[in-house]
N, C-alpha and C positions, 0 to 999 in steps of 0.2 A: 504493500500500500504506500503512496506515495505519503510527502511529509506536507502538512498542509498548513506548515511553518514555513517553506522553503523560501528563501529567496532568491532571484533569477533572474540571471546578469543579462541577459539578452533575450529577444525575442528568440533566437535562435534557440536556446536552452530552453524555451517555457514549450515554443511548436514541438521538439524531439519531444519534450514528456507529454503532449497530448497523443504519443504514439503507444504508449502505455497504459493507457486509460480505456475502460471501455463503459463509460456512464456516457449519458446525453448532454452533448458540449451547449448543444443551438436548438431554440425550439423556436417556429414561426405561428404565425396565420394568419389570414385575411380574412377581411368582412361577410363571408359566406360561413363562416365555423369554421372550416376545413383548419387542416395544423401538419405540420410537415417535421421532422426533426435530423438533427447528424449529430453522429457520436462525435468524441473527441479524438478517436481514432481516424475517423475518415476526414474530418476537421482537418488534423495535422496533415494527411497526405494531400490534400486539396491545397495547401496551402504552399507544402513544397512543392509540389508541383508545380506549382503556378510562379512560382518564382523563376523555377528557369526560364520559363516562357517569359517573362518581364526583362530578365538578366537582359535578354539577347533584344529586347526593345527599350525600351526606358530611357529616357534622359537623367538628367542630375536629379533633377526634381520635378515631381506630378502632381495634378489634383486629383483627386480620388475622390469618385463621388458615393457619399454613403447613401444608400436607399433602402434601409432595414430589412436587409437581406443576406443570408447568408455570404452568398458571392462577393458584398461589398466588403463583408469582413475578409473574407480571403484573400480580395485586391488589396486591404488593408495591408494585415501582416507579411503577405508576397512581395509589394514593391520596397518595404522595410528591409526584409531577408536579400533583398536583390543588389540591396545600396544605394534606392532612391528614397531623396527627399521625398516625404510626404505632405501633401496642404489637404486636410478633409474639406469636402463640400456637402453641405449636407441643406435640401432642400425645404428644410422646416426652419432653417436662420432667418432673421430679417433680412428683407428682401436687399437689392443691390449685392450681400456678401459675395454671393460665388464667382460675381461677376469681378469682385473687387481680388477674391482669392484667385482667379487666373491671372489677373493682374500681375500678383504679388508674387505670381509662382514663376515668371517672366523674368522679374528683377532679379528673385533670388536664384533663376537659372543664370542670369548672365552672373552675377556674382562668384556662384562657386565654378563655373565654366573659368574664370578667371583667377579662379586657387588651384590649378592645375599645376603638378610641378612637369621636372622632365621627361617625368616615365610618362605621362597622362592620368597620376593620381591625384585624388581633389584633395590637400593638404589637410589636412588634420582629422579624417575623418578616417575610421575602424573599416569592416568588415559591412556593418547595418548601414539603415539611412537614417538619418530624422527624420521626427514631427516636427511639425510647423505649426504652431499655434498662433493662433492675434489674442492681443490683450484687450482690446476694447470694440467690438464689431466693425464698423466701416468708417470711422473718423478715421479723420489726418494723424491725429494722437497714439492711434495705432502699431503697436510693433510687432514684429514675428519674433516667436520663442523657440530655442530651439530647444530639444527635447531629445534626447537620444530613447531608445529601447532599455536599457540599464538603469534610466531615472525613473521609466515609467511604471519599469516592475518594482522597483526600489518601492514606487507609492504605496502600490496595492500591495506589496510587505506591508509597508508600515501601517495600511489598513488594516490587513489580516492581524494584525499583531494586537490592536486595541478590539475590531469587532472582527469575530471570525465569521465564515460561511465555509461552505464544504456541501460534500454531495448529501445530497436530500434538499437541500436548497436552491429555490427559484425565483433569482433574480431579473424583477420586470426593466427593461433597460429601452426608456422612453425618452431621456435625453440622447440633448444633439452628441455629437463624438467630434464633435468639431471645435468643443471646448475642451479644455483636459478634466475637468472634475465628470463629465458625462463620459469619456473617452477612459477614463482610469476606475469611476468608482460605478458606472453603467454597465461598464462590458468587462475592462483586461483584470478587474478585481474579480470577479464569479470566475473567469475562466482559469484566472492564474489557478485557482483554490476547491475548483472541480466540482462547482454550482452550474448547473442549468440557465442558463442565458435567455430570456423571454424578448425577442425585438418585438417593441410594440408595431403593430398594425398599422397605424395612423396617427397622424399631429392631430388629426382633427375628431378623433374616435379616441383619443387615449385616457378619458375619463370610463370607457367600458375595457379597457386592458386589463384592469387588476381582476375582474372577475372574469374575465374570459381565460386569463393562462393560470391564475392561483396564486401568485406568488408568494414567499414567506417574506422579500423583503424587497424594498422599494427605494433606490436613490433618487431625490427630486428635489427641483427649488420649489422656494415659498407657496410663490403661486400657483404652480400645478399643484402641488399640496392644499392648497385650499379650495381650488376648482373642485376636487376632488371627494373633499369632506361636505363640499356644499352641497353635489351632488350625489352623496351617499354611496362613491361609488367602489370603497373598499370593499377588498373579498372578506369573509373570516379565518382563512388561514395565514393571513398575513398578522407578521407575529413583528417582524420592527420596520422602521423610516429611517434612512439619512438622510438628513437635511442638509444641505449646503450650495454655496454659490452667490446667497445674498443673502443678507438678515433678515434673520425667521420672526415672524410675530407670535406674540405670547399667546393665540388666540390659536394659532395652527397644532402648536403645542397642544393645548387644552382639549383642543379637539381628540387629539390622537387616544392621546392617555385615557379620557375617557374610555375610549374604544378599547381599554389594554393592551395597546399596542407600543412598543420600546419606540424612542424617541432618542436620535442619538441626530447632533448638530456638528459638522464637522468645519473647521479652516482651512483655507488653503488658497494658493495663488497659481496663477498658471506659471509663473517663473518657477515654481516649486514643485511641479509635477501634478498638480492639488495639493491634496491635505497635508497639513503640518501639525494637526491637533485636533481632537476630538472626543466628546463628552463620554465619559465614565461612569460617573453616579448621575444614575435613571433619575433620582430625585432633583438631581440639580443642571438640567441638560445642557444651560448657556455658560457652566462654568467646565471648561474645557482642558484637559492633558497633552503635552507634546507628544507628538508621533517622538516613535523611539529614534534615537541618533538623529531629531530635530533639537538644532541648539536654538531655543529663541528665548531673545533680552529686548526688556523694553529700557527702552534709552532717555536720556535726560528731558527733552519734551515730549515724552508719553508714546514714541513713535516704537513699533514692533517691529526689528530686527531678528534675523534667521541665518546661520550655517545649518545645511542639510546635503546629503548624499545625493537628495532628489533633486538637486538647483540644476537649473538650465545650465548649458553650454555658455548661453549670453546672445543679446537680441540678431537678426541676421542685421549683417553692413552696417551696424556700427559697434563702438568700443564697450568694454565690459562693462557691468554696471554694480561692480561690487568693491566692498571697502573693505580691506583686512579677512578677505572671505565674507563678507556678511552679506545678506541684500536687505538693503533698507525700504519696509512694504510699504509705507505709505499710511499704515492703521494706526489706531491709538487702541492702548489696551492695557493692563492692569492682570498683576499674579494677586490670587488672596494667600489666607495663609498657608493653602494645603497644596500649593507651587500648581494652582489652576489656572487658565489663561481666559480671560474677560474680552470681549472686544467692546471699546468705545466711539467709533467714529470713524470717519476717512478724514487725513490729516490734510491730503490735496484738493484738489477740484476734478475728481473722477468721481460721479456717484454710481453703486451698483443697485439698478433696478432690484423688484421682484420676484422675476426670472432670470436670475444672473446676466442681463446685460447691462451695459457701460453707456455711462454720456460725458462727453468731455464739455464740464458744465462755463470755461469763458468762449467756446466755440456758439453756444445758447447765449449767451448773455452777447457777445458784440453784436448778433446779426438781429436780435431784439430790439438791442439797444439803435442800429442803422435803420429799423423798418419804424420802429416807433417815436423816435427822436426823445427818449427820457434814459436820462445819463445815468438812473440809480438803482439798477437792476438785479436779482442775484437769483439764483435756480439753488434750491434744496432738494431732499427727498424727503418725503411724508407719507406714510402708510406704501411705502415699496415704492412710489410714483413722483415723477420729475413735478417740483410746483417751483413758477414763478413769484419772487418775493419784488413789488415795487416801491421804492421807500422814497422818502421826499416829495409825497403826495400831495396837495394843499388840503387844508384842513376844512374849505368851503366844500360840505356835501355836492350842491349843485357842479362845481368843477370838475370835484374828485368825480362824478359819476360819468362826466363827460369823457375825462380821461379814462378811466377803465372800459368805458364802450371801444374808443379808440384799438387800445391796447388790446383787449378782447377780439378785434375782428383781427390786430398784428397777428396776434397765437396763432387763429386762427389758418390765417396763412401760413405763417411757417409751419405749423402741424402737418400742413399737404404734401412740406416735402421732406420729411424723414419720416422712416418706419412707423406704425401705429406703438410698437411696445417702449419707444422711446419721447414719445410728444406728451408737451406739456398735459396735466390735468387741469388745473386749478391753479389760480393769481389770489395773490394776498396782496392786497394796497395796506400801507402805513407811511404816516404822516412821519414816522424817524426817519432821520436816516440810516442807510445798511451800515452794520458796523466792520471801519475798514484800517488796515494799518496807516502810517505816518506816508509811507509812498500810493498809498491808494489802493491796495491791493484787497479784493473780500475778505475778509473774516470769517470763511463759509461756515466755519464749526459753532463760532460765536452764533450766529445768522442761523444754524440747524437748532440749536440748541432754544434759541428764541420764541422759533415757530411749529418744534415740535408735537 
């Protein structure tokens, strides 16, 4: 019996031990009932095989398009084992992405095309390819991650390590894989640890997934979490939730537990592989434990710093972004006394939605502030959702109301032209002003904290 501790430096090592397995790797289905499955034995041969076939085509780097399909996984780990860069496309992202990930798989073909040494090898790279992750969907803000096969099994260690799975277990895997928490704690987490893989059916059916495949456990952000408690649509053999990718409300929580279903909330950044720490005591699910051989220190302004095993390579085409080994997240956060890790806030102007996406919140405020001509503008997040805050309003009702019609039809317009999961909700007018440093700079956390 294999060791369902193991951890597993390559993809390469994780495909050879799906050849010694003989439980159910992959289970589908479609909206008629029907259900299809592959062991993890025919898994592994599909997958080498398919690699040579890639060897012999391939450039440096691909998009690969996921479409909750067996086959997609195989093009997955094939072009990996082959030596090509990977970019996931996955048709359930907000819209523009894929178009933006061929883009991107362009520049980063000419880049490593041009890390070529004499022989025709691409400098610094092994035997595998990388992942390529973006950190914040299609803004300019945007970086590619790179990700080798080694950091990504490294995660789902450190997952198996705090919550196990293993066979008898069926993992519904309904997030994208286009981000690494859906890519690591969705899919290469069940598989590494010889759970049953449930690909959901549908983006737009995936409130009937849990009681159509069964499953005992369920990775998802907030708001699928919620969609889903709304509509009643947990199975009863589902025994726990991971939460993560954006701050879970204490109401998602509530709900679960009720149901007796384990509640475990996880951290983690895509520079990090995902997770870096995740809840232990069921009774206190927001207070969180480092993943094992995660070093994380919160530093003199509240900001939460990380040495891990699991750290990216470093973003493509540009320079490293690390101090003394550390990556500096961007979060604010607090140990109590029993060395648990708290999260407090985003310390920059990245806020993450409800379903783990990104808005690069002065990209919203100048084109706000150029459509609506009022210089005092500032975007928070409130109940998961981007809200406009406008401050140095006049204190005459009659004016103030004139102005927020105005402004109200600006939103308006700019809403049409980015994604629906990213556009404004809701303006708050106040007669303050936003609180701002000595250069003019927002005070976004001051300003979150305000209008929470």
């Amino acid at each position: 019996m294999y060791n369902i501790y193991r951890k597993y430096s390559s993809f390469e090592e994780l495909v050879n031990d799906f050849l010694a397995r003989d439980s159910i790797a992959i289970r589908c289905g479609n909206m008629e009932g029907e259900t299809s499955e592959v062991s993890y034995r025919d898994f592994g041969e599909m997958i080498i095989s398919e690699s040579f076939h890639v060897k012999a085509e391939c450039s440096s780097v691909e998009v690969v398009r996921y479409e909750q399909t067996i086959d997609s996984l195989v093009d997955i780990f094939a072009h990996v084992l082959a030596g090509c860069d990977v970019i996931i496309a996955d048709p359930r992202v907000p819209e523009g992405f894929n178009e933006y990930a061929a883009e991107a798989a362009e520049a980063a073909r000419f880049l490593r095309e041009n890390q070529r040494d004499e022989f025709g090898r691409i400098k610094g790279k092994g035997g595998e390819g990388e992942l390529l992750f973006f950190t914040s969907g299609t803004t300019s803000s945007s970086k590619i991650v790179r990700l080798t096969s080694g950091s990504l099994c490294t995660s789902a260690w450190s997952g198996q390590s705090m919550l196990a799975c293993g066979k008898g277990d069926v993992i519904l895997s309904n997030l994208s894989l286009s981000h690494a928490y859906g890519f690591v704690c969705a899919m290469l987490w069940g598989l590494a640890y010889g759970a049953t893989v449930a690909l959901g059916r549908s983006i737009h059916e995936f409130t009937g997934d849990a009681k159509f495949f069964d499953p005992t456990i369920i990775p998802s952000v907030p708001s699928q979490m919620a969609d889903m408690l709304q509509k009643d649509a947990l199975n009863p053999g589902l025994r726990t939730v991971l939460i993560g990718g954006a701050p879970c409300p204490q109401s998602v929580v509530d709900g679960l537990r009720e149901r007796g279903i384990q509640v475990y909330l996880g951290y983690g950044l895509t520079e990090t592989s995902s997770g870096i720490a995740i809840t232990q005591d069921l009774d206190e699910p927001y207070a969180m434990y480092p993943c094992p051989e995660a070093d994380i220190r919160i530093e003199e302004d509240g900001e939460i710093s990380v040495a891990t095993p699991c750290m990216m390579q470093g973003y493509l085409g540009r320079d490293p972004m690390f101090e003394n080994g550390r990556f500096y997240t961007g979060d604010l956060g607090w140990f109590d006394e029993k060395g648990r890790l708290h999260l407090k806030g985003r310390k920059n102007d990245v806020l993450v939605l409800s379903d783990g996406d990104k808005i690069f919140c002065p990209e919203y405020e100048d084109a706000l502030e150029n459509m609506s001509g009022l210089p005092d503008l500032g975007v928070i997040l409130k109940d998961g959702e981007a809200v406009l805050i406008a401050g140095t309003c006049p204190k005459d009702p009659a004016i103030a109301a004139d102005i927020k019609k105005k402004l109200v039809r600006e939103v308006d317009r700019f809403n049409k032209s980015i994604p629906h999961s990213r556009q404004i909700s809701d303006i708050i007018m106040t007669s303050d002003a936003l609180p701002r440093t000595v250069t003019g700079k927002l005070k976004r956390y001051e300003l979150q904290e305000l209008y929470k």
